[in-house]
C-alpha beads as a LAMMPS data file, in Angstrom:
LAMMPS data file: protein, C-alpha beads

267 atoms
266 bonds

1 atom types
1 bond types

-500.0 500.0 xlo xhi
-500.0 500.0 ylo yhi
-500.0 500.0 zlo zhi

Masses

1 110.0

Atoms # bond

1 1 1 1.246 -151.228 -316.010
2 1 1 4.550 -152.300 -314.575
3 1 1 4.384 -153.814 -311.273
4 1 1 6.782 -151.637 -308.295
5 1 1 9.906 -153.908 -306.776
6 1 1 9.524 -154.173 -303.429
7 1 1 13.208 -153.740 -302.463
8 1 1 14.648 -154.782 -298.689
9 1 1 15.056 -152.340 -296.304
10 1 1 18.391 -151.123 -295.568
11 1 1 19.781 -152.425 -292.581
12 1 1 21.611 -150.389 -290.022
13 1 1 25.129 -151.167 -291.806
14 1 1 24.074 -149.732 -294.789
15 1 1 22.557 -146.770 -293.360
16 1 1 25.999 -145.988 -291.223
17 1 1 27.994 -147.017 -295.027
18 1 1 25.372 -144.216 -296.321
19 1 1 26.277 -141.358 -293.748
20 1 1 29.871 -141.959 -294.018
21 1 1 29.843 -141.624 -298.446
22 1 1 27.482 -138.474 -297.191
23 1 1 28.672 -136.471 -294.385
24 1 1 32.213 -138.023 -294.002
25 1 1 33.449 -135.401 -292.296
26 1 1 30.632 -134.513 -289.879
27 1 1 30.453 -138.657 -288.715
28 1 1 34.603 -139.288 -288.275
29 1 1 34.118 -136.072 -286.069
30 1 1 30.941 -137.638 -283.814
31 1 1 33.519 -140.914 -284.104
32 1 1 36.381 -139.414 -282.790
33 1 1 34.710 -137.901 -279.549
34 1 1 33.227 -141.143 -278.894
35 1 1 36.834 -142.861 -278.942
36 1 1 38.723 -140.606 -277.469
37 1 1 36.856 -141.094 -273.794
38 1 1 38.634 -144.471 -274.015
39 1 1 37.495 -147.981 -273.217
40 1 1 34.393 -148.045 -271.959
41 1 1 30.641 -148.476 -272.549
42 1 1 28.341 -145.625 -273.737
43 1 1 24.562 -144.843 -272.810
44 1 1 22.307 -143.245 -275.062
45 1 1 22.261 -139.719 -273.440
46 1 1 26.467 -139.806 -273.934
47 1 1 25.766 -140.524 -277.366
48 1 1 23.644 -137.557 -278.141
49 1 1 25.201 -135.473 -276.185
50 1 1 28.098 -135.637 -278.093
51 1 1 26.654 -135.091 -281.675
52 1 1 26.014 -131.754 -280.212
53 1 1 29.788 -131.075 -279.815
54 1 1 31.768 -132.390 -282.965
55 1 1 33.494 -129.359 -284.805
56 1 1 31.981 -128.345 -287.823
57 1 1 29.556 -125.935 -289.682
58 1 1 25.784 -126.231 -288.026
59 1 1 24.158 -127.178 -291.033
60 1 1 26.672 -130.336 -291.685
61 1 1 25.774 -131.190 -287.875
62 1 1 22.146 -130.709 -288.455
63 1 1 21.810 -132.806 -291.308
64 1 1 24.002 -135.346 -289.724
65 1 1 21.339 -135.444 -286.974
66 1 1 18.011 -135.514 -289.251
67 1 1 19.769 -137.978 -291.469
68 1 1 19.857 -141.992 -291.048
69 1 1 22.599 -141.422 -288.337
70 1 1 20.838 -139.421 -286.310
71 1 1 17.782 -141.935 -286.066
72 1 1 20.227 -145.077 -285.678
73 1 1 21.415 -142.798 -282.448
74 1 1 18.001 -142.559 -281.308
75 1 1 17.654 -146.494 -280.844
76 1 1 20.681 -147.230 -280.137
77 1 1 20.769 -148.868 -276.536
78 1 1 24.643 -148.731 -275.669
79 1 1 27.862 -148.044 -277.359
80 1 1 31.230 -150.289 -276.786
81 1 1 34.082 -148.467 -277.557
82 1 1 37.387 -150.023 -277.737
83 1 1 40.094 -147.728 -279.991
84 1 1 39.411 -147.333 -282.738
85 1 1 36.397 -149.277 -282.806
86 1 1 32.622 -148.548 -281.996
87 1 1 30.581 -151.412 -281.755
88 1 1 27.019 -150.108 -281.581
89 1 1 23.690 -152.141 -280.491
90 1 1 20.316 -150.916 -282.129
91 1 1 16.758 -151.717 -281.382
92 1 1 15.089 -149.978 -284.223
93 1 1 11.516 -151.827 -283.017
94 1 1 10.547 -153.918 -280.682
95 1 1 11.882 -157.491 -280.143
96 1 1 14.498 -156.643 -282.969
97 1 1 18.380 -156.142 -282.572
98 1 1 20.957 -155.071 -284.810
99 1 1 25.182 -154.895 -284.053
100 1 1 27.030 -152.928 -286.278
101 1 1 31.289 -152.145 -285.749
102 1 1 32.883 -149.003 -286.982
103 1 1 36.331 -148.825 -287.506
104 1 1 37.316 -145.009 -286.882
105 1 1 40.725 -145.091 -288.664
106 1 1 39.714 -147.309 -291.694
107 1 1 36.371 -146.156 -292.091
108 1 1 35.349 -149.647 -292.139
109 1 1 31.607 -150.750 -291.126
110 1 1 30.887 -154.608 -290.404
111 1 1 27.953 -156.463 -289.305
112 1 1 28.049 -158.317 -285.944
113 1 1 25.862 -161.010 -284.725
114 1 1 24.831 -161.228 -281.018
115 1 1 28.116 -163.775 -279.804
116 1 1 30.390 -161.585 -282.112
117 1 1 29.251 -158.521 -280.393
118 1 1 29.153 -160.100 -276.983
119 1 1 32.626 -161.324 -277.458
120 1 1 33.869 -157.557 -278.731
121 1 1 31.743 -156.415 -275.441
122 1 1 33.867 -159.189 -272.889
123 1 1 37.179 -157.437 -274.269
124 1 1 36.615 -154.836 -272.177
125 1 1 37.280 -157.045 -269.319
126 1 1 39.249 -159.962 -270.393
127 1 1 41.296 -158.266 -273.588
128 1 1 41.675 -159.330 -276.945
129 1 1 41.961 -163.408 -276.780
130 1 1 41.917 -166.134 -279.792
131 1 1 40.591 -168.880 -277.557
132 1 1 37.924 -170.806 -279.273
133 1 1 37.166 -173.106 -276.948
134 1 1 35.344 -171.063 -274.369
135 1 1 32.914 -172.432 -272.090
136 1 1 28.950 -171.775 -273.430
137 1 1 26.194 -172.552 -271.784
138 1 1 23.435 -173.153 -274.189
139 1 1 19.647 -172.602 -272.289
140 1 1 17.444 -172.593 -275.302
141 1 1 16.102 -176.095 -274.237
142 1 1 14.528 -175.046 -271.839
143 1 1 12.624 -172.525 -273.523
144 1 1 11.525 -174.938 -276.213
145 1 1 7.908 -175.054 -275.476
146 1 1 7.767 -172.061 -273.636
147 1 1 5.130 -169.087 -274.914
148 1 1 6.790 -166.579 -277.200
149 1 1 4.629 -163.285 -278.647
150 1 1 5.488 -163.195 -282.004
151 1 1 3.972 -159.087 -282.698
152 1 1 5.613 -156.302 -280.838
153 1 1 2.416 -155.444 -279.524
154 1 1 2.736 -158.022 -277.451
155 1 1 5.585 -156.880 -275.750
156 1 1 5.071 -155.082 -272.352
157 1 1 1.921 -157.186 -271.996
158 1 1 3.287 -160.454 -271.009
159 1 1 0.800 -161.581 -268.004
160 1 1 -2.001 -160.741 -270.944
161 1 1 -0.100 -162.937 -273.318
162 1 1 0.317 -166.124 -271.225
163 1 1 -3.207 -165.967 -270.147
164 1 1 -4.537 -166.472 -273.437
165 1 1 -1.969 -168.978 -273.818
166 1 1 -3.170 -170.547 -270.990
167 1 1 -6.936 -170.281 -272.012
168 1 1 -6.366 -171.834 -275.327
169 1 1 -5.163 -174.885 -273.822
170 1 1 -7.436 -175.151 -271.223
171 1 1 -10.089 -174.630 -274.030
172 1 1 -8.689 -177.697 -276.153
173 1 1 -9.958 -180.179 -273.367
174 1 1 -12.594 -179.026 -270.666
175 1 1 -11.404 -181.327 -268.338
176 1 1 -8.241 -179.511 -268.047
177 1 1 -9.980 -176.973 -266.203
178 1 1 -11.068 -178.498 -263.598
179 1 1 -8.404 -178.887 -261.099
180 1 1 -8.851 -174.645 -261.580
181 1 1 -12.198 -175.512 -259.708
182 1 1 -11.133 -177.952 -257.237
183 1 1 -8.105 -175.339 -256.117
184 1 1 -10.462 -172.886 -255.773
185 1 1 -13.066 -175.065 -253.811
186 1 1 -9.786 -176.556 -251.559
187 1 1 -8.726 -173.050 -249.932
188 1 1 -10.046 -173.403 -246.020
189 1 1 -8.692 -171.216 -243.377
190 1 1 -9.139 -172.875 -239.804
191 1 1 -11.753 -175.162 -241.436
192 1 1 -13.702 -172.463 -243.319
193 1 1 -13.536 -172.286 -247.059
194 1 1 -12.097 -168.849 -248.291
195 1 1 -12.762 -168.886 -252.285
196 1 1 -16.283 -170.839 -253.151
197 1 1 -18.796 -172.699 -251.268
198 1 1 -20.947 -175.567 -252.285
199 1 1 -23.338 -173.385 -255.113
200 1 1 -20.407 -173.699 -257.191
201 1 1 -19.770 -177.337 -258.792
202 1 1 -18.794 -176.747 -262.050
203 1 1 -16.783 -174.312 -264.567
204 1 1 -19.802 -173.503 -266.276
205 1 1 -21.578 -172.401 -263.419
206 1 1 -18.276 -170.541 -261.565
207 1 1 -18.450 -168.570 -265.271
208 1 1 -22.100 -167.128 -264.983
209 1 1 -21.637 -166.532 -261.250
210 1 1 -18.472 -164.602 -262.348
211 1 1 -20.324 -162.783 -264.956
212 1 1 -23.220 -161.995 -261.881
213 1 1 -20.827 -160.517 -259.379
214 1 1 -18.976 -158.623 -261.800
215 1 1 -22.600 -156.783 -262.649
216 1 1 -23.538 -156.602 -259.241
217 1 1 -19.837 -155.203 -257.927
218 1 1 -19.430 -152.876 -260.847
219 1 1 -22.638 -150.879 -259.433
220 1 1 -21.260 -150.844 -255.840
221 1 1 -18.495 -147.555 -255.089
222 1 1 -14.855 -149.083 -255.196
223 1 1 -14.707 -149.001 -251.062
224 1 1 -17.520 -150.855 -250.330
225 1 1 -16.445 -153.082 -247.399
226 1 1 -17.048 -156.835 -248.151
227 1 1 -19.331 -157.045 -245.159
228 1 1 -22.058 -154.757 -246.703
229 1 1 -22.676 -157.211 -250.079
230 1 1 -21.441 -160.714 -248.287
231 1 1 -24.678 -161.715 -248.249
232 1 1 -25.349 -161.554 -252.125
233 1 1 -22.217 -162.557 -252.894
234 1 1 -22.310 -165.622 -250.666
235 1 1 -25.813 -166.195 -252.568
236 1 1 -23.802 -166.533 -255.606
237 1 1 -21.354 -169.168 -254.574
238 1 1 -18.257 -166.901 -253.192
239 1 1 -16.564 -166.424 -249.840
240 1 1 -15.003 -163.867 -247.951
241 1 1 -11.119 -164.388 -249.644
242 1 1 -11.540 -162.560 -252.751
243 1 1 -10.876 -159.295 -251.254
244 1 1 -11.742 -156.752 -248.360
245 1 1 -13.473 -154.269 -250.917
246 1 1 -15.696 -154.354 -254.595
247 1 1 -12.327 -152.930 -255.843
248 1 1 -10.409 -155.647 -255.018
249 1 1 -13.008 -158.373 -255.492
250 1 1 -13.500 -157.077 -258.754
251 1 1 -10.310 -156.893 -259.988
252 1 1 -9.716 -160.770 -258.665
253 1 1 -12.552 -161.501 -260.543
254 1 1 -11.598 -159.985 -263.639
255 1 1 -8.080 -161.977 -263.838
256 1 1 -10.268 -164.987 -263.232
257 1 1 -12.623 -163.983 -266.285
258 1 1 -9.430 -163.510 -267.764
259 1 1 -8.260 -167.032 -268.649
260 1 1 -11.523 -168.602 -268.079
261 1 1 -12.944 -166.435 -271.153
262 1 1 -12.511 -167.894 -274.626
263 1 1 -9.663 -167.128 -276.184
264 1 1 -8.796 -165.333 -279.053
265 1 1 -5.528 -166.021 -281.383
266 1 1 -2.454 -165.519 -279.703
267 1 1 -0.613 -162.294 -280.651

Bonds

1 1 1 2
2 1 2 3
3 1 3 4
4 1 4 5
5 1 5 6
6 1 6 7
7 1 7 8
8 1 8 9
9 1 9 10
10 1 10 11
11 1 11 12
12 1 12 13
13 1 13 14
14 1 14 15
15 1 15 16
16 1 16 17
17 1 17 18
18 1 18 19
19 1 19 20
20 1 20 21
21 1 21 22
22 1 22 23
23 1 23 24
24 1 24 25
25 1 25 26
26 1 26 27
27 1 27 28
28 1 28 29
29 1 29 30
30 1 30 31
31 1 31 32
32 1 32 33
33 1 33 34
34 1 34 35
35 1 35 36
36 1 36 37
37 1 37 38
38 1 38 39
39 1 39 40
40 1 40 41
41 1 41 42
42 1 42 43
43 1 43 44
44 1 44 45
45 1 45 46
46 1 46 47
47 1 47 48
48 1 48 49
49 1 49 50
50 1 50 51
51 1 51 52
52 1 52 53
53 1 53 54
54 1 54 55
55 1 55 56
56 1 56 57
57 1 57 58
58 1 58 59
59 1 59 60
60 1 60 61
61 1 61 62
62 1 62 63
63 1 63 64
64 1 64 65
65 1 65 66
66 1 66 67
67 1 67 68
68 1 68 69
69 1 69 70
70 1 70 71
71 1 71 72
72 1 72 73
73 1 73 74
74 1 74 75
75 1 75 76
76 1 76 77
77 1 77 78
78 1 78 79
79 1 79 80
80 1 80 81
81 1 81 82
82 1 82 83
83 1 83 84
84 1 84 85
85 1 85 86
86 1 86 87
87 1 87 88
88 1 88 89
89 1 89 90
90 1 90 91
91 1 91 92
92 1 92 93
93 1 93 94
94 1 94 95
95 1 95 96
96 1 96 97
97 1 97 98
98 1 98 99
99 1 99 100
100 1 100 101
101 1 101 102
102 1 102 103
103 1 103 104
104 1 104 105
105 1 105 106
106 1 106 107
107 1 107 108
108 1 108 109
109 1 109 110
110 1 110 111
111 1 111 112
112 1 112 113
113 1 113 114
114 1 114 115
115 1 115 116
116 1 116 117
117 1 117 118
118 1 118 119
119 1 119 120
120 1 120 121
121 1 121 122
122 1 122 123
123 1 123 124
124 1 124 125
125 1 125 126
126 1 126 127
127 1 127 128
128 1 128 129
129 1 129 130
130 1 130 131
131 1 131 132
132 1 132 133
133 1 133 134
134 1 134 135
135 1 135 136
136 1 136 137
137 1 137 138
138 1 138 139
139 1 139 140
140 1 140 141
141 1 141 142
142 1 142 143
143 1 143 144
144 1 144 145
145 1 145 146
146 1 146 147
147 1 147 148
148 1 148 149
149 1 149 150
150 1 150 151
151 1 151 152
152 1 152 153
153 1 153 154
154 1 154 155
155 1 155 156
156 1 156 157
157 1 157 158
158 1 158 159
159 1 159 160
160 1 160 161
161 1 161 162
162 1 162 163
163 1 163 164
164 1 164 165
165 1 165 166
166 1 166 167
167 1 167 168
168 1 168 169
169 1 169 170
170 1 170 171
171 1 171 172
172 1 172 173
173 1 173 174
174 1 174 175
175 1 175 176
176 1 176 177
177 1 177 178
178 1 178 179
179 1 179 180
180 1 180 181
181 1 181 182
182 1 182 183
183 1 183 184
184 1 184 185
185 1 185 186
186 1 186 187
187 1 187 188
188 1 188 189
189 1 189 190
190 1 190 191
191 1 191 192
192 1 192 193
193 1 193 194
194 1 194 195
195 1 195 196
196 1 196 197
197 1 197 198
198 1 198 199
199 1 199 200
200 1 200 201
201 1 201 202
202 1 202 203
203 1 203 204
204 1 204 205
205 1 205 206
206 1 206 207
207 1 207 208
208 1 208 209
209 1 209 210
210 1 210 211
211 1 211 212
212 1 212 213
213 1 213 214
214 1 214 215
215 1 215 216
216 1 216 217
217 1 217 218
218 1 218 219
219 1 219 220
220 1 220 221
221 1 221 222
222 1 222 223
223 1 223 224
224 1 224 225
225 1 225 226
226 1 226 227
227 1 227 228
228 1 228 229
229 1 229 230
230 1 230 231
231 1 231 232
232 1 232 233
233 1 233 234
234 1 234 235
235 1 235 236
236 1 236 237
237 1 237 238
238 1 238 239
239 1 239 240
240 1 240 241
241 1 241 242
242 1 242 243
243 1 243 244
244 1 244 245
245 1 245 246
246 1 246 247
247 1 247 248
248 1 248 249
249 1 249 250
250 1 250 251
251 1 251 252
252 1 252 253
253 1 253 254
254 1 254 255
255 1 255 256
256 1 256 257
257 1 257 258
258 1 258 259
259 1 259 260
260 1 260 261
261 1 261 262
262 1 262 263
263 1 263 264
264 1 264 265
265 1 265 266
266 1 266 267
């Protein structure tokens, strides 16, 4: 039985290459609307807009559309046109980028990496220059041990993310939680402590008293004023500054049970 290749995916350049060797006439068109508006910077809905205006038969522009093209279009973010080039930025998924530069009156296609198309994108401003020796400011050190999800799930979830980051190093050495109990014990407003009272003196105990209120809160309606379940809840070791209602208390009380939880791998 032979074994399938797996065979890399084609990357945006090649896809663009593909169109051009397939609907020539149908993509120059789409091209040459784009640069004629000039220098300038494109959004997405200018982009489709005009696919839905080149001159042609409607079954060159429709395939145009449903082909590779027409999904490059769809995640494509912004357009930089500078005659006779488009320079195009794609986000096909999540977290990744692709560049690609079409040369309208060559029919040429290259491949630009992010400073390459940033530098095509300042022209706009500044001109065409051959300076080399431009000023960069290079923050990536400061971001070396900084949290970054690695799965595009993660992405839109970023206070979920950094709690579990959190947890897991809190979770490596227990005594690293504790100054999350002291802060919590420290909060006083005009002498009266706000957070927890005395029945709490340890992380293991602030867990199962978490684990209590949330049982006890989740059976009260949402509005429930504090006043009318102070009294249990002051039984279990907490104080009036976790919120004015079982809603609110309860969603404090979740964020807490949030990080103090046990981890699971980060995403």
């Amino acid at each position: 039985m032979v074994t399938p290749k797996l065979g890399r995916s084609p990357s945006i350049r090649d896809r663009v290459e593909d169109t051009l060797s397939a609907h020539r006439n149908e993509l120059v068109a789409l091209l040459s609307r784009y640069v004629a508006q000039g220098n300038g910077i494109l959004q997405p809905h200018h982009l489709i807009d005009e696919l839905d205006n080149i001159v042609g038969d409607d079954v060159g522009r429709q395939k145009l559309s449903d082909g590779p093209f027409g999904q490059i279009l769809k995640s494509t973010q912004e357009a930089i046109i500078l005659p006779p080039f488009v320079a195009i930025a794609v986000r096909p998924r999540p977290g990744v980028w692709e560049y690609v530069r079409v040369n309208v009156h060559e029919l040429s296609v290259d491949q630009l990496s992010v400073s390459e198309y940033l530098r095509f994108k300042e022209e706009l401003v500044d001109g065409m220059f051959n300076d080399y020796y431009v000023l960069e400011l290079d923050f990536e050190p400061f971001n070396a041990s900084f949290p970054r999800p690695n799965r595009s799930s993660s992405i839109g979830n970023g206070v979920q993310f950094l709690n579990r980051h959190l947890s897991s190093i809190m979770f490596r050495n227990k005594e690293s939680l504790e100054p999350l109990l002291d802060f919590l014990r420290v909060h006083k407003y005009k002498g009266q402590v706000i957070m927890l009272n005395d029945r709490i003196q340890s992380i293991s105990r602030l867990q199962s008293a978490l684990v209590k209120a949330d049982d006890h809160l989740t059976k009260l309606p949402p509005e429930t004023p504090f006043g009318e379940f102070e009294y249990e809840f002051q039984g279990m070791g907490f104080e009036r500054g976790w919120g004015d209602t079982a809603q609110r208390v309860l969603e404090m009380i979740h964020l807490l049970l949030d990080i103090l939880q046990a981890p699971d791998h980060l995403p």
